[in-house]
C-alpha positions in Angstrom: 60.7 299.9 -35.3 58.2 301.7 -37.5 55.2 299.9 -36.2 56.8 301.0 -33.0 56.2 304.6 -33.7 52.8 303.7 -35.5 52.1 302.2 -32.0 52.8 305.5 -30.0 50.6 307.5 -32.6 47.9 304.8 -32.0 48.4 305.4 -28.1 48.5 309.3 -28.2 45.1 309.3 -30.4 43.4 306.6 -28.0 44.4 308.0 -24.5 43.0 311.1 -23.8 45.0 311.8 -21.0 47.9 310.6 -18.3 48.6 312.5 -15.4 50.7 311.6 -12.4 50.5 312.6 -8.9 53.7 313.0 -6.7 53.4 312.7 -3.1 57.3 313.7 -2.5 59.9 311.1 -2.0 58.3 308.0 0.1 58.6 305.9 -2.4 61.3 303.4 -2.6 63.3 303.6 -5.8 62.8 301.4 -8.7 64.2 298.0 -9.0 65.3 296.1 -12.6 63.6 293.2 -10.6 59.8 294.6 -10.4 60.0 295.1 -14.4 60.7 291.4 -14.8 57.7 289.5 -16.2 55.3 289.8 -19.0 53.3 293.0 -19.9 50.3 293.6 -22.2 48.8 297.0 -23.8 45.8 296.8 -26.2 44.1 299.7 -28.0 41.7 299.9 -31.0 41.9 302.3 -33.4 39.2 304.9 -35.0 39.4 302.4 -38.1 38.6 299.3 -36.0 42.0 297.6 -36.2 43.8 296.1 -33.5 47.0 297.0 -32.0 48.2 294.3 -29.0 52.2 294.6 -27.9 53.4 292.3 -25.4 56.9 293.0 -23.8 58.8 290.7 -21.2 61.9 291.4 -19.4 63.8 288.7 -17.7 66.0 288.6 -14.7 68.6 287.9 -16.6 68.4 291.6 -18.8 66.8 290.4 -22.0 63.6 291.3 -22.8 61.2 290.5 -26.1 58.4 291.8 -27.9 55.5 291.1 -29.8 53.3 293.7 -31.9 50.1 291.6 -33.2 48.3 293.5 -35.7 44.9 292.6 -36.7 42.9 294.7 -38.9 41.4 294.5 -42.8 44.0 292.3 -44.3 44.5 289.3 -41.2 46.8 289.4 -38.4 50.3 290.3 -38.6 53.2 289.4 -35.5 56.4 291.3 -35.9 58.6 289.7 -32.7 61.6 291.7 -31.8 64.3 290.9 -29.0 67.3 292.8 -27.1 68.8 293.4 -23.8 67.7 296.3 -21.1 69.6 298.3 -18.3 67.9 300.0 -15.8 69.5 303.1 -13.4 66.8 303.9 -11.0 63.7 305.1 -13.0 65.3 304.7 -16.3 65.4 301.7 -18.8 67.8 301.7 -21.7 66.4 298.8 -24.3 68.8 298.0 -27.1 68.1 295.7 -30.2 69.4 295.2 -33.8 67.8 296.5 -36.5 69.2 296.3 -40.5 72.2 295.6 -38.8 72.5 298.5 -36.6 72.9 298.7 -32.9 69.8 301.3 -31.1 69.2 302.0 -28.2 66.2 303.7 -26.8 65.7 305.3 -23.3 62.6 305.3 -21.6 61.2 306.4 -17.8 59.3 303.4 -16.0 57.2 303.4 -12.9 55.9 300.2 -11.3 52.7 300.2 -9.5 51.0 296.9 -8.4 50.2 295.4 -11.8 50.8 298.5 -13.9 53.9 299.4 -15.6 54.3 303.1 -17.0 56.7 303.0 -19.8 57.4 306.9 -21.4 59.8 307.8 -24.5 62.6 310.0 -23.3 62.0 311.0 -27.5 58.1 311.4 -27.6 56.0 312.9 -24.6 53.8 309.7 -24.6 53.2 307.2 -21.6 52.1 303.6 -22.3 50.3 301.5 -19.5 50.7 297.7 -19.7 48.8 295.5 -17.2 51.1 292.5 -16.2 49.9 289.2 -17.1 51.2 285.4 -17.0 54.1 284.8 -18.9 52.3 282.2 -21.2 50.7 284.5 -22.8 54.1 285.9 -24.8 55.2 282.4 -24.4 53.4 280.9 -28.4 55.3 283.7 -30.1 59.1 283.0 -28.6 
């Protein structure tokens, strides 16, 4: 989960700037469903290394993920995997880790081929562009 919050650092330094625009309540409300699939976020840092995550979410509430780091040293893959909920806009992920059950909460927002995934703990919105599911498929 470090790399996790290494990853957020990343993002925060290498988008400038998210913004959202409301146009009242016509949209429908989220669905668990339009999460499901595989999603992809790259971003470089000011030292030249890497940072890829891959996340996929399946119908049946699991979802996995993939950090591939590649910098100085080589590539590094950390996989993690756990189960998700979703109440309207918000996605509770839960995992193991040392032995201990976490959970993390996050907002989403689907639009097109864009998922917005933002911490309920850190003011900082990720965009992933969906892809095919066999690109996370090599590191299950």
């Amino acid at each position: 989960m470090k790399k996790f919050y290494l990853f957020l650092s990343v993002m925060m330094l290498t988008l400038v700037s998210v913004s959202f625009v409301s146009c009242g309540d016509d949209k429908d409300e989220p669905k668990s469903s339009d999460l499901v699939g595989t999603w992809q976020v790259k971003a470089i840092a000011e030292d030249g290394e890497s940072f890829e995550n891959l996340v996929q979410f399946t119908k049946d509430g699991k979802w996995h993920s993939v950090d591939i780091y590649e910098g100085e040293i080589g590539v590094e893959v950390e996989v993690e995997h756990g189960t998700y909920t979703v109440s309207g806009n918000k996605m509770t992920v839960t995992y193991s880790e040392d032995g201990v059950t976490i959970n993390e909460k996050f907002t989403f927002e689907v639009n097109g081929n864009k998922l917005t995934l933002t911490s309920d703990e850190l003011p900082v919105a990720v965009i992933y562009d969906r892809v095919k599911d066999s690109v996370i498929e090599p590191y299950l």
